[in-house]
PDB file of N, CA, C and O in Angstrom:
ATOM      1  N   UNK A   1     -12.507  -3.813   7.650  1.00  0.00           N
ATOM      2  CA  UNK A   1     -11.097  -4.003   7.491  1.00  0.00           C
ATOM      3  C   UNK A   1     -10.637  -3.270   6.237  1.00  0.00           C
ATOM      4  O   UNK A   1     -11.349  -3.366   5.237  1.00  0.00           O
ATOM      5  N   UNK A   2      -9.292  -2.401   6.180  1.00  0.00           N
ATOM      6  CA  UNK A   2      -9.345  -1.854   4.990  1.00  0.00           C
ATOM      7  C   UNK A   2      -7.384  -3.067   4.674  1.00  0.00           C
ATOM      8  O   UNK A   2      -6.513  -3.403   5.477  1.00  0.00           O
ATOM      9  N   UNK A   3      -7.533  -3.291   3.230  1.00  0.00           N
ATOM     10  CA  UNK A   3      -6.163  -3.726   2.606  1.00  0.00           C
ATOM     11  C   UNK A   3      -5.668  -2.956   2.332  1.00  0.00           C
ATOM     12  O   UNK A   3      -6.043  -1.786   2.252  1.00  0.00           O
ATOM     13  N   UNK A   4      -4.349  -3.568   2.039  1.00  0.00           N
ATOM     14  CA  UNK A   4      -3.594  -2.957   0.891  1.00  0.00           C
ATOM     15  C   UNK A   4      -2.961  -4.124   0.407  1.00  0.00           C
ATOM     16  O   UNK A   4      -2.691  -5.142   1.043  1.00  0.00           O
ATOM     17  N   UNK A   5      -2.590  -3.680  -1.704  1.00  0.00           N
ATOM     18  CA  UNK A   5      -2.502  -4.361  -2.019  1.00  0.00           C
ATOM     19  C   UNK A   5      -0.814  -4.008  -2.640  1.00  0.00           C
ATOM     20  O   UNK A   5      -0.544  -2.984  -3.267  1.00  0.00           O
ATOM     21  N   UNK A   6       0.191  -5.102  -2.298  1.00  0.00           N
ATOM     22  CA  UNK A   6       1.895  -4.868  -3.183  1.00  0.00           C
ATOM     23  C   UNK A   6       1.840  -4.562  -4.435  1.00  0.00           C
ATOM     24  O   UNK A   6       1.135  -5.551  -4.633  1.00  0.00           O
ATOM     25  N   UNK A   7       1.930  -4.107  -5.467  1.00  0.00           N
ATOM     26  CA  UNK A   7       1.844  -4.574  -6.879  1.00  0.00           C
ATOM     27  C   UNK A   7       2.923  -4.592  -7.207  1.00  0.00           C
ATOM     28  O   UNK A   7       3.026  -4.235  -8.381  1.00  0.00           O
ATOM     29  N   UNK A   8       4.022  -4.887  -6.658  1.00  0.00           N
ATOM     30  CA  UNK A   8       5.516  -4.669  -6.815  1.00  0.00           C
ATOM     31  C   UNK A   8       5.643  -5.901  -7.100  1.00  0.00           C
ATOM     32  O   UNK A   8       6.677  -6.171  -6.489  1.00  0.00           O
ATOM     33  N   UNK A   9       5.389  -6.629  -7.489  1.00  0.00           N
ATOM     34  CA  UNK A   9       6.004  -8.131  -7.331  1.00  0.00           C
ATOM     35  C   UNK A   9       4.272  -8.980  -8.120  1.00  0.00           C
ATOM     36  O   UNK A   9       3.514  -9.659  -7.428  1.00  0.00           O
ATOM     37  N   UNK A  10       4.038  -8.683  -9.613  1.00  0.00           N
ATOM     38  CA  UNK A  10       2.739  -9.371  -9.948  1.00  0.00           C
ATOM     39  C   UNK A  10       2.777 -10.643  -9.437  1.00  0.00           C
ATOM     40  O   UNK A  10       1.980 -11.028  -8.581  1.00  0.00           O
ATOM     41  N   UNK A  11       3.759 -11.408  -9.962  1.00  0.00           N
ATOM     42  CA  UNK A  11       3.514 -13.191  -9.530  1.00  0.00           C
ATOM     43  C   UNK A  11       3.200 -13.242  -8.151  1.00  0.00           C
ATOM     44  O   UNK A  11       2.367 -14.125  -7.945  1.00  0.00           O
ATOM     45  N   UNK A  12       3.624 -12.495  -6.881  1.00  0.00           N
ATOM     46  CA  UNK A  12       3.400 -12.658  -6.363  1.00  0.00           C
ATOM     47  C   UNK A  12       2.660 -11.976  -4.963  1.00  0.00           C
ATOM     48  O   UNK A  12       3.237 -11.886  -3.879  1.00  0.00           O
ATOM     49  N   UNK A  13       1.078 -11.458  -5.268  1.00  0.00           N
ATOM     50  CA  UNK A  13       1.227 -10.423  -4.734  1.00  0.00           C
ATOM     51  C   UNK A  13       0.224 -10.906  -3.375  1.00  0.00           C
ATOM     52  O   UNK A  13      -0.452 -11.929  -3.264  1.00  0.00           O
ATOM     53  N   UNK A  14       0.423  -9.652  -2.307  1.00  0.00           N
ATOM     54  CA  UNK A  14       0.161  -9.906  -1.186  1.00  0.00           C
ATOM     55  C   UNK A  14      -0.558  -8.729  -0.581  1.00  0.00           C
ATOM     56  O   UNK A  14      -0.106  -7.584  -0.583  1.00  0.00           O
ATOM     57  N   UNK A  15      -1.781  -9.115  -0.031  1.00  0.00           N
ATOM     58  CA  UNK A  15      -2.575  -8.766   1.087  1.00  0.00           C
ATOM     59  C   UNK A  15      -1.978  -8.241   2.329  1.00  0.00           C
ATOM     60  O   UNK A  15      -1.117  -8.813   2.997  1.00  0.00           O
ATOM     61  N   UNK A  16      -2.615  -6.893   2.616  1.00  0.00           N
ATOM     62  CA  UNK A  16      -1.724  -6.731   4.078  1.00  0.00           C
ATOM     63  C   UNK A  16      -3.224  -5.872   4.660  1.00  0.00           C
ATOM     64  O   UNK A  16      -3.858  -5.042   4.010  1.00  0.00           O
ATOM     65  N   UNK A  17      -3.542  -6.376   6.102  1.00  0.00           N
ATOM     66  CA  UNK A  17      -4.774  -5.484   5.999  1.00  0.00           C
ATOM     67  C   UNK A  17      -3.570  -4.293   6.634  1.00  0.00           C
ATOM     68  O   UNK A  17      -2.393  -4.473   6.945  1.00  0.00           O
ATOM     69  N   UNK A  18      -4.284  -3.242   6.663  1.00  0.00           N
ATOM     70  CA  UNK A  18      -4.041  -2.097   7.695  1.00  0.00           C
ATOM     71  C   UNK A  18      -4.314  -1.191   8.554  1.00  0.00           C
ATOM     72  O   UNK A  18      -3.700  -0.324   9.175  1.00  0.00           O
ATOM     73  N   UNK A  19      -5.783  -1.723   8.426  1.00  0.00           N
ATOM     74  CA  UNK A  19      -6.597  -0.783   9.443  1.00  0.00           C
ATOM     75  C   UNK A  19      -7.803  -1.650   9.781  1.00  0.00           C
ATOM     76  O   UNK A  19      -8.140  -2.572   9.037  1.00  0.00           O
ATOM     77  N   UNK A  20      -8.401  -1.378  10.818  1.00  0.00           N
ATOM     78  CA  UNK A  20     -10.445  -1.842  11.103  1.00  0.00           C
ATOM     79  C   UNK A  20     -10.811  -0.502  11.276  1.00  0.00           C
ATOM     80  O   UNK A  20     -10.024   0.209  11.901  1.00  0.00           O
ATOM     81  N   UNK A  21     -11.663  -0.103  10.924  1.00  0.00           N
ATOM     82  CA  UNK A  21     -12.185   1.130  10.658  1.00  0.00           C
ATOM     83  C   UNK A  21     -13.584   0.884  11.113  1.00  0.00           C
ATOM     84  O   UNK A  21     -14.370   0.116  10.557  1.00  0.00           O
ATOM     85  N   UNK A  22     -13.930   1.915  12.628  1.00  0.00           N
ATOM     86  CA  UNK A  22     -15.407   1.512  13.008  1.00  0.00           C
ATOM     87  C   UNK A  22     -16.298   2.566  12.304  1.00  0.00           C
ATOM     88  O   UNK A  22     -16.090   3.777  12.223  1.00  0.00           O
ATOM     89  N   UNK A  23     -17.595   1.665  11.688  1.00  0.00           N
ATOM     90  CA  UNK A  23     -18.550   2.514  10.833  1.00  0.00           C
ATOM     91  C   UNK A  23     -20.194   1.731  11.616  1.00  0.00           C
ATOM     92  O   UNK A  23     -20.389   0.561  11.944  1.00  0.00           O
ATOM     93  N   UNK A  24     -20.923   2.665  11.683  1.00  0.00           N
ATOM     94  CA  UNK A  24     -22.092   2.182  12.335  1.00  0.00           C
ATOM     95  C   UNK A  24     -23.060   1.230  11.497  1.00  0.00           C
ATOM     96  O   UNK A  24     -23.889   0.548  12.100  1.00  0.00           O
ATOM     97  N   UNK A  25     -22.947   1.178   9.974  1.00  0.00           N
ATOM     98  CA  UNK A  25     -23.526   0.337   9.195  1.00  0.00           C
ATOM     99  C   UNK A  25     -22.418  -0.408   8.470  1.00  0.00           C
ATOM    100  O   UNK A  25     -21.289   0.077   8.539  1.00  0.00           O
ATOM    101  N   UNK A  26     -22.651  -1.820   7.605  1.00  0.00           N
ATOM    102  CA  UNK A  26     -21.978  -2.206   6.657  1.00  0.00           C
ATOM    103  C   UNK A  26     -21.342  -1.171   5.645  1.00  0.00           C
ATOM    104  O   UNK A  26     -22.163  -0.628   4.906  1.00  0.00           O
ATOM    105  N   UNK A  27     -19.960  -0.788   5.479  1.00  0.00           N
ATOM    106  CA  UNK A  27     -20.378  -0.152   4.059  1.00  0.00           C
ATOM    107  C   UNK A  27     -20.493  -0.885   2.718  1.00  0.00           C
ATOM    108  O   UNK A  27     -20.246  -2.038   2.362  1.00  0.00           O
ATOM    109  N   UNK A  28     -20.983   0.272   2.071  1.00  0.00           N
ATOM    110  CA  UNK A  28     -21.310  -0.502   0.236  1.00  0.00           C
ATOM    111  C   UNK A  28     -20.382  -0.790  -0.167  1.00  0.00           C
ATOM    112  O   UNK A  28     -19.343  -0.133  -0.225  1.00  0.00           O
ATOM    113  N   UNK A  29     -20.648  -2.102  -0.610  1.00  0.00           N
ATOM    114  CA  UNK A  29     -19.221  -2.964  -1.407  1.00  0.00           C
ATOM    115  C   UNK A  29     -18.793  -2.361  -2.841  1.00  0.00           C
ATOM    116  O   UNK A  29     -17.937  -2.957  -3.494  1.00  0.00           O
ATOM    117  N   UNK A  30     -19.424  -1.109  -3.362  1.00  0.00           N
ATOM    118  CA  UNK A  30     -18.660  -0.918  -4.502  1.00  0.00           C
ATOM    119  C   UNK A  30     -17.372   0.129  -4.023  1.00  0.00           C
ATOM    120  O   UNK A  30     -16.845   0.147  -2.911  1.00  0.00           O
ATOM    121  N   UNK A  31     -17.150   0.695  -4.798  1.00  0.00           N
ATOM    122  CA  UNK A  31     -15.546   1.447  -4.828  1.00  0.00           C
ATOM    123  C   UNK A  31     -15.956   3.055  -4.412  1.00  0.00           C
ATOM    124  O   UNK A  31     -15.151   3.981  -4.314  1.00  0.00           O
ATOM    125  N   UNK A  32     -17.426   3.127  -4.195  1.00  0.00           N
ATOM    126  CA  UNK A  32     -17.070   4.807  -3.148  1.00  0.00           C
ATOM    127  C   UNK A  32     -16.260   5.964  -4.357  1.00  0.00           C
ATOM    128  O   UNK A  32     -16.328   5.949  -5.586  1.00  0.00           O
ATOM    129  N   UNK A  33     -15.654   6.728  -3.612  1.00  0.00           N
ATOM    130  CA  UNK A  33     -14.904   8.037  -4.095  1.00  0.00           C
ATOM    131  C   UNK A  33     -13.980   8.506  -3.752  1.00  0.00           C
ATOM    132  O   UNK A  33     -14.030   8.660  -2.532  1.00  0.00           O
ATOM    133  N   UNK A  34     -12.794   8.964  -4.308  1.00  0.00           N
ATOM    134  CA  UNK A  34     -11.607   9.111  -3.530  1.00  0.00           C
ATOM    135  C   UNK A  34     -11.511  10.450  -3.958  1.00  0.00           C
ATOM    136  O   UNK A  34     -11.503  10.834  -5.127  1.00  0.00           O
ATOM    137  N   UNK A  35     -11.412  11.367  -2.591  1.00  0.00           N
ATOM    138  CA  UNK A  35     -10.737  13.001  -2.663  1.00  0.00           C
ATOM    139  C   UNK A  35      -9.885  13.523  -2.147  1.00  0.00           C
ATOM    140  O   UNK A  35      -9.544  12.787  -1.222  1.00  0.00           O
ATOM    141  N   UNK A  36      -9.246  14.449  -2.168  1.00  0.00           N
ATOM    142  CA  UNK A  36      -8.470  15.071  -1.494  1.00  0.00           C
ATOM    143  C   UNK A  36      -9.624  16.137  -0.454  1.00  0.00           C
ATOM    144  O   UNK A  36     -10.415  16.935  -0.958  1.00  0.00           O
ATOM    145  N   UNK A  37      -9.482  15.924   0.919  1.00  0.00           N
ATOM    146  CA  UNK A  37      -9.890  16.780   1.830  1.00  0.00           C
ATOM    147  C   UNK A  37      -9.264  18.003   2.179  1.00  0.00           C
ATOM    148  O   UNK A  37      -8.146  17.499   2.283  1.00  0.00           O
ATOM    149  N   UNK A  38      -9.066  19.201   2.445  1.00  0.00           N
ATOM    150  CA  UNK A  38      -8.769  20.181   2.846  1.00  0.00           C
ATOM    151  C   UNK A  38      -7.984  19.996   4.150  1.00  0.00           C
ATOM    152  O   UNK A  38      -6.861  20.490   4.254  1.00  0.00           O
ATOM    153  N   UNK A  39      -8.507  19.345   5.082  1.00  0.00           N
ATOM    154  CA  UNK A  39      -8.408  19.215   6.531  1.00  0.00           C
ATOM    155  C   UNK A  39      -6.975  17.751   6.776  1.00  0.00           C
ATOM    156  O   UNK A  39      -5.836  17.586   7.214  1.00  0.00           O
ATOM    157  N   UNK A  40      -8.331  16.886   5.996  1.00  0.00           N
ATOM    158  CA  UNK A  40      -7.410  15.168   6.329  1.00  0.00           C
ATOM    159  C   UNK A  40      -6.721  14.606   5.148  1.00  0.00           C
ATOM    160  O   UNK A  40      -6.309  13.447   5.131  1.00  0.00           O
ATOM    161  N   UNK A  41      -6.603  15.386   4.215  1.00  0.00           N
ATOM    162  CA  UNK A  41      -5.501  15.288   3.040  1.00  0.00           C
ATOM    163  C   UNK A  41      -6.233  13.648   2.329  1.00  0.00           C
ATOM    164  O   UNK A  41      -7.232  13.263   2.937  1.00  0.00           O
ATOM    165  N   UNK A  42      -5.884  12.978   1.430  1.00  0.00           N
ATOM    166  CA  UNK A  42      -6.821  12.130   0.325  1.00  0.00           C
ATOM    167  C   UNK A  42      -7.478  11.235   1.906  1.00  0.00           C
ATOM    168  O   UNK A  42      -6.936  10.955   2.975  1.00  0.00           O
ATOM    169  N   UNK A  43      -9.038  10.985   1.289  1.00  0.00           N
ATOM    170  CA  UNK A  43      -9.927  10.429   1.979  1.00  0.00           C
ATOM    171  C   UNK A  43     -10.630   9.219   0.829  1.00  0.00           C
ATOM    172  O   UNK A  43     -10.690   9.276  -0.400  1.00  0.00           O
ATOM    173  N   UNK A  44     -10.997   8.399   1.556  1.00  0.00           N
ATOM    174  CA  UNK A  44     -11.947   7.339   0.588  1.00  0.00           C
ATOM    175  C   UNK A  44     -13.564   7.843   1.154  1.00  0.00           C
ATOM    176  O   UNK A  44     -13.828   7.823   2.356  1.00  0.00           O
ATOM    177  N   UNK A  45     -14.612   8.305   0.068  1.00  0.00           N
ATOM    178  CA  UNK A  45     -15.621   8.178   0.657  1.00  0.00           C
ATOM    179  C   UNK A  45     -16.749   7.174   0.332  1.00  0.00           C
ATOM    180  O   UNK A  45     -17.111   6.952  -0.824  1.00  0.00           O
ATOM    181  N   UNK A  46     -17.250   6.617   1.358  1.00  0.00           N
ATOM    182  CA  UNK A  46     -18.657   5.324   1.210  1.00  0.00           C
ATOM    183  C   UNK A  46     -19.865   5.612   1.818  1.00  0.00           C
ATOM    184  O   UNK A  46     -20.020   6.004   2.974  1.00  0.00           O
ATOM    185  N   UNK A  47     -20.827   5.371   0.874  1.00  0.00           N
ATOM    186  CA  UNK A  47     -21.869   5.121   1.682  1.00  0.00           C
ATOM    187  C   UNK A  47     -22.436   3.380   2.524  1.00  0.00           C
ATOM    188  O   UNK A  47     -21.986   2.236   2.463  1.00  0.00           O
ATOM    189  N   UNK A  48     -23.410   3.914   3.122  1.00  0.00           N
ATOM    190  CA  UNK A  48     -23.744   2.440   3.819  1.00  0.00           C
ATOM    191  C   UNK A  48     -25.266   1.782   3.398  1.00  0.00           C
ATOM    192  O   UNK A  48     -26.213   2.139   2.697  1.00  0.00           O
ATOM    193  N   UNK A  49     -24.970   0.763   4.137  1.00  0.00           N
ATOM    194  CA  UNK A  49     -26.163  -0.241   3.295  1.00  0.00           C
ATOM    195  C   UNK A  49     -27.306  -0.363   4.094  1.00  0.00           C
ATOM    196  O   UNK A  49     -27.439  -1.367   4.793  1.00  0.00           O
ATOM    197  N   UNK A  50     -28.338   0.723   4.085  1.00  0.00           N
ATOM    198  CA  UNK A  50     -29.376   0.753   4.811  1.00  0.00           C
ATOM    199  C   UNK A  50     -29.484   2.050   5.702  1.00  0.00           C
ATOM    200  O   UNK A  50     -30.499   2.175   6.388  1.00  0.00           O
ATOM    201  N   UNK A  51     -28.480   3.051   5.742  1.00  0.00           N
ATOM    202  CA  UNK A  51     -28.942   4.481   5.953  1.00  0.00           C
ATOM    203  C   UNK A  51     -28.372   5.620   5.008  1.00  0.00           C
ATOM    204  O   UNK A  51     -28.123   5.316   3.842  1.00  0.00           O
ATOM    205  N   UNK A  52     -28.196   6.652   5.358  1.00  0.00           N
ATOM    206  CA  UNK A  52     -27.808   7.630   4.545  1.00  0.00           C
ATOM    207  C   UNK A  52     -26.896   8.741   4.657  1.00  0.00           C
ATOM    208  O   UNK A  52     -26.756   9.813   4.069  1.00  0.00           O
ATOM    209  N   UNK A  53     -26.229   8.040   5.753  1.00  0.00           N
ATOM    210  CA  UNK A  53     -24.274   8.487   6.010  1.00  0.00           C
ATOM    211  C   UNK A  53     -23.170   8.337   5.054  1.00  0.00           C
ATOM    212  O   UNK A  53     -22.959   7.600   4.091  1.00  0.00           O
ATOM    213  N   UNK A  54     -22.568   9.242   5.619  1.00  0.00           N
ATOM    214  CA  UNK A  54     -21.667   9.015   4.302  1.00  0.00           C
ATOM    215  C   UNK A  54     -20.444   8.837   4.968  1.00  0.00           C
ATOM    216  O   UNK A  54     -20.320   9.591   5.933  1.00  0.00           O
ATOM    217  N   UNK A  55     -19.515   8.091   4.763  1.00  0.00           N
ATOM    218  CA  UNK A  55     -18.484   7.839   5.738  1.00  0.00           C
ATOM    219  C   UNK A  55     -17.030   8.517   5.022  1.00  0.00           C
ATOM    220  O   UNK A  55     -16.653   7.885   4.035  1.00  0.00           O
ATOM    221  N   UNK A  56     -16.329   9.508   5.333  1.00  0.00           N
ATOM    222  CA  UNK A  56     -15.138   9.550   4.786  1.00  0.00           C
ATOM    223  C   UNK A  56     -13.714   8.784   5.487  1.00  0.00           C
ATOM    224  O   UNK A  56     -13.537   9.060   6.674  1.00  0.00           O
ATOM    225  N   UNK A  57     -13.008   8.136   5.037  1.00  0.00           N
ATOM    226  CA  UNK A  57     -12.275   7.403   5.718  1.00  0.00           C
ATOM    227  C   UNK A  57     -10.393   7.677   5.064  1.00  0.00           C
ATOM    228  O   UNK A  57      -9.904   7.601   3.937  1.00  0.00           O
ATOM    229  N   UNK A  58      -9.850   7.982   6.333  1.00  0.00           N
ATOM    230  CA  UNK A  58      -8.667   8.579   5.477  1.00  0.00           C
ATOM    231  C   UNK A  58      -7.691   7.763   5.063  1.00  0.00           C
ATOM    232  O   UNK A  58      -7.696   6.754   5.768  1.00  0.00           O
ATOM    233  N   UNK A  59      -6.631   7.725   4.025  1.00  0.00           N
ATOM    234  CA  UNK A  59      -6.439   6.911   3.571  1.00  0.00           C
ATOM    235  C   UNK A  59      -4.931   7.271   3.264  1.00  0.00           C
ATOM    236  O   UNK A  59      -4.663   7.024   2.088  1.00  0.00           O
ATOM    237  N   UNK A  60      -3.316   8.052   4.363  1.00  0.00           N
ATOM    238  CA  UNK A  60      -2.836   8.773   3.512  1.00  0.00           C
ATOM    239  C   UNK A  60      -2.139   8.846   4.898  1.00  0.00           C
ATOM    240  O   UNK A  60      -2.317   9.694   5.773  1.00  0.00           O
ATOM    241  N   UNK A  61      -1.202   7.639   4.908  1.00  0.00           N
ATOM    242  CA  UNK A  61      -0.110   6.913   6.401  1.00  0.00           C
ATOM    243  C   UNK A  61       1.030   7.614   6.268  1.00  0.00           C
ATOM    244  O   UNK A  61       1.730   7.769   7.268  1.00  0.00           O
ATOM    245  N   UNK A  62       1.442   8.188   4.965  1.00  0.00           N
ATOM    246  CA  UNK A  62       2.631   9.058   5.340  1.00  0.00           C
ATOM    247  C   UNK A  62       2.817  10.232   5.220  1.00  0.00           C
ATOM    248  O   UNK A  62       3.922  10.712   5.471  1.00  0.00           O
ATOM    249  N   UNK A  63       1.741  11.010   4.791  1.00  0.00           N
ATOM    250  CA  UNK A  63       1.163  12.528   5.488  1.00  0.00           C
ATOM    251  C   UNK A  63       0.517  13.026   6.070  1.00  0.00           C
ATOM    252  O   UNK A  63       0.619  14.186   6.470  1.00  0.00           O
ATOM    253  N   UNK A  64      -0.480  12.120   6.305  1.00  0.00           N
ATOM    254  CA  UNK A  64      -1.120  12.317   7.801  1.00  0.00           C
ATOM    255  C   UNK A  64      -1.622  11.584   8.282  1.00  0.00           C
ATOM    256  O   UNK A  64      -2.838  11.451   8.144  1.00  0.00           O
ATOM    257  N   UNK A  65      -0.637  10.535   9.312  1.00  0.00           N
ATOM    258  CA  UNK A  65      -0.548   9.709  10.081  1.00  0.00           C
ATOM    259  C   UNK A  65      -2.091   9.744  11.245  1.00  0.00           C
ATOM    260  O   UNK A  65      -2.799   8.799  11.595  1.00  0.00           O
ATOM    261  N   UNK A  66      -2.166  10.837  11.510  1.00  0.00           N
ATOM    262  CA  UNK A  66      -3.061  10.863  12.284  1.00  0.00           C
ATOM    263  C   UNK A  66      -4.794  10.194  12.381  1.00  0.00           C
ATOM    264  O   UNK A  66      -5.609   9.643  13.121  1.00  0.00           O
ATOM    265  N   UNK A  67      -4.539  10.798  10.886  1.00  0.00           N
ATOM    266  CA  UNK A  67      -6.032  10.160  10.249  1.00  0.00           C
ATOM    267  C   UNK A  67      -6.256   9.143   9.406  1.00  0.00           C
ATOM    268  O   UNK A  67      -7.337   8.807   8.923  1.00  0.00           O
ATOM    269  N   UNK A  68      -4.579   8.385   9.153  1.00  0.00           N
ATOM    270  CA  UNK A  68      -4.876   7.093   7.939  1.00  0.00           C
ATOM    271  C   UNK A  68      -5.668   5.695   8.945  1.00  0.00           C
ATOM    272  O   UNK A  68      -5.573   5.245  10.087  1.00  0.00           O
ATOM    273  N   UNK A  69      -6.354   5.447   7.844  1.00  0.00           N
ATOM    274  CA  UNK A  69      -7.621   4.404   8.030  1.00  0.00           C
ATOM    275  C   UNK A  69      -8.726   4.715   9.440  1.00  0.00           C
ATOM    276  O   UNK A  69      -9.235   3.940  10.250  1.00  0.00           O
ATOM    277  N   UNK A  70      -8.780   5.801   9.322  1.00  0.00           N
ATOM    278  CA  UNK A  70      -9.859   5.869  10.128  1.00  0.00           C
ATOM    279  C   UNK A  70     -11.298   7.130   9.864  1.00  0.00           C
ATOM    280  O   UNK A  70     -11.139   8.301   9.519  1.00  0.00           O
ATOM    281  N   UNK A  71     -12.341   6.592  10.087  1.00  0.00           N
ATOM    282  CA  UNK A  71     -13.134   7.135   9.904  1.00  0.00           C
ATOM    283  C   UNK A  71     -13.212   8.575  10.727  1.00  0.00           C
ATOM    284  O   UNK A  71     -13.536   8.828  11.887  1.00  0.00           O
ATOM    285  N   UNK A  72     -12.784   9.389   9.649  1.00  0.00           N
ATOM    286  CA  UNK A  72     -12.776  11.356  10.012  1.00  0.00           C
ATOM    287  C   UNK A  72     -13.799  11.893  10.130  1.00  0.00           C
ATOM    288  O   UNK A  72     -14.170  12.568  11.089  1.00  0.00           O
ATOM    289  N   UNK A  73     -14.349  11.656   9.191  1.00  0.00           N
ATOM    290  CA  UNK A  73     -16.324  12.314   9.217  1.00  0.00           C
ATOM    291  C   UNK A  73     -17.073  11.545   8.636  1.00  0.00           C
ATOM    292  O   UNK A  73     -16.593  10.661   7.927  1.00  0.00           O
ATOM    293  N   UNK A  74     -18.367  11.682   8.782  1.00  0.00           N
ATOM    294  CA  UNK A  74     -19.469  11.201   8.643  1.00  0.00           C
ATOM    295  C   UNK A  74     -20.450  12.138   8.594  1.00  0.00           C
ATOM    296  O   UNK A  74     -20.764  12.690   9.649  1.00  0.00           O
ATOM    297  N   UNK A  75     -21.009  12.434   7.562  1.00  0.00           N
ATOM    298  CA  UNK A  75     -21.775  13.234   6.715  1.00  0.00           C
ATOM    299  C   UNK A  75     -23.105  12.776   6.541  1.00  0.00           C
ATOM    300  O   UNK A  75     -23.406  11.620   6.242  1.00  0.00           O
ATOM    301  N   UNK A  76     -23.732  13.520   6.695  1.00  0.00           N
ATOM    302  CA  UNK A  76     -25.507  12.739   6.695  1.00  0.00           C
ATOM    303  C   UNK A  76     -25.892  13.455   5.338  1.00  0.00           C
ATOM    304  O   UNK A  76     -25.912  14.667   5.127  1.00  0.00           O
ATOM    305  N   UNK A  77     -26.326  11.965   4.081  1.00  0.00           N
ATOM    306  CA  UNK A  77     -26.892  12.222   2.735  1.00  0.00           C
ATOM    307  C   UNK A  77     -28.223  12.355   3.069  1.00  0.00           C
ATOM    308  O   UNK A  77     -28.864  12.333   4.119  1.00  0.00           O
ATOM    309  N   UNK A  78     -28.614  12.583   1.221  1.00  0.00           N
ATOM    310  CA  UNK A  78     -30.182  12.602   1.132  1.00  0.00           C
ATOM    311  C   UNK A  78     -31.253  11.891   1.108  1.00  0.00           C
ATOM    312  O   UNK A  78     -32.414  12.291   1.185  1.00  0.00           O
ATOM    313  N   UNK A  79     -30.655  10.242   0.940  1.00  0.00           N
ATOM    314  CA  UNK A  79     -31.774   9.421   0.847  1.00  0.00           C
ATOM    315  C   UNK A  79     -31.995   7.859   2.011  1.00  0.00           C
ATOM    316  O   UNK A  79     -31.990   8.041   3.229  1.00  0.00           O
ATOM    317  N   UNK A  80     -32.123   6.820   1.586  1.00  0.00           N
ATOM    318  CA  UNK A  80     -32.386   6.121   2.612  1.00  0.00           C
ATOM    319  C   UNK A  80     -31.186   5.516   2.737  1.00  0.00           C
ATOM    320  O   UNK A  80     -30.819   5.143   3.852  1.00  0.00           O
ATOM    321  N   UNK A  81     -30.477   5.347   1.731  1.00  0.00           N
ATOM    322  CA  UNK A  81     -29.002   4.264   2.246  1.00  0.00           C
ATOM    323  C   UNK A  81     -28.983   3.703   0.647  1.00  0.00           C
ATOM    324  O   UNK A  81     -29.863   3.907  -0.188  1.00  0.00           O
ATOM    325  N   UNK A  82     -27.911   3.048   0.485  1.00  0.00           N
ATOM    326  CA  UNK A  82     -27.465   2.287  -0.853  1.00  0.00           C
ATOM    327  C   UNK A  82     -28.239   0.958  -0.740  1.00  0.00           C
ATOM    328  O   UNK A  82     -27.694   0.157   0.020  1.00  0.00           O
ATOM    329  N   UNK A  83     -29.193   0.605  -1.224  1.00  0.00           N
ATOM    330  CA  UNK A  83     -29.930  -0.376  -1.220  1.00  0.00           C
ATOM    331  C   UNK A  83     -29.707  -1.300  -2.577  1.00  0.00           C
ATOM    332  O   UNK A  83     -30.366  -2.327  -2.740  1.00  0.00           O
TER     333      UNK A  83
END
């Protein structure tokens, strides 16, 4: 599930999910990497917990609709997974 979070309003702020995003492993619960892609314009990237994919997931609903919250590519790393 990916959120988002208001910060418009501290006292009172609110959760909205906005996407389920299918990935073949858990991903890693830390914070990943955020880039700008060439192709799918800013992406979040994660690895997973127990192989060595790399998931880029796009992140970017009002310029390119096409690809926000969903997994664009998947990139095969070098080692066994984020353990």
């Amino acid at each position: 599930m990916v959120y988002s979070v208001d910060y418009r309003d501290l006292e009172n702020l609110r959760l909205k999910m906005v996407g389920l995003v299918d990935v073949d492993k858990i991903p890693h619960p830390g914070r990943g990497a955020n880039f700008t892609h060439p192709k799918y314009g800013p992406v979040w990237a994660t690895s997973a917990l127990g192989n060595e994919k790399i998931t880029l997931i796009g992140t970017d609903p009002e310029n390119h609709p096409q690809y926000a919250w969903k997994a664009v590519e998947v990139l095969k790393g070098q080692g066994g997974g984020s353990l």
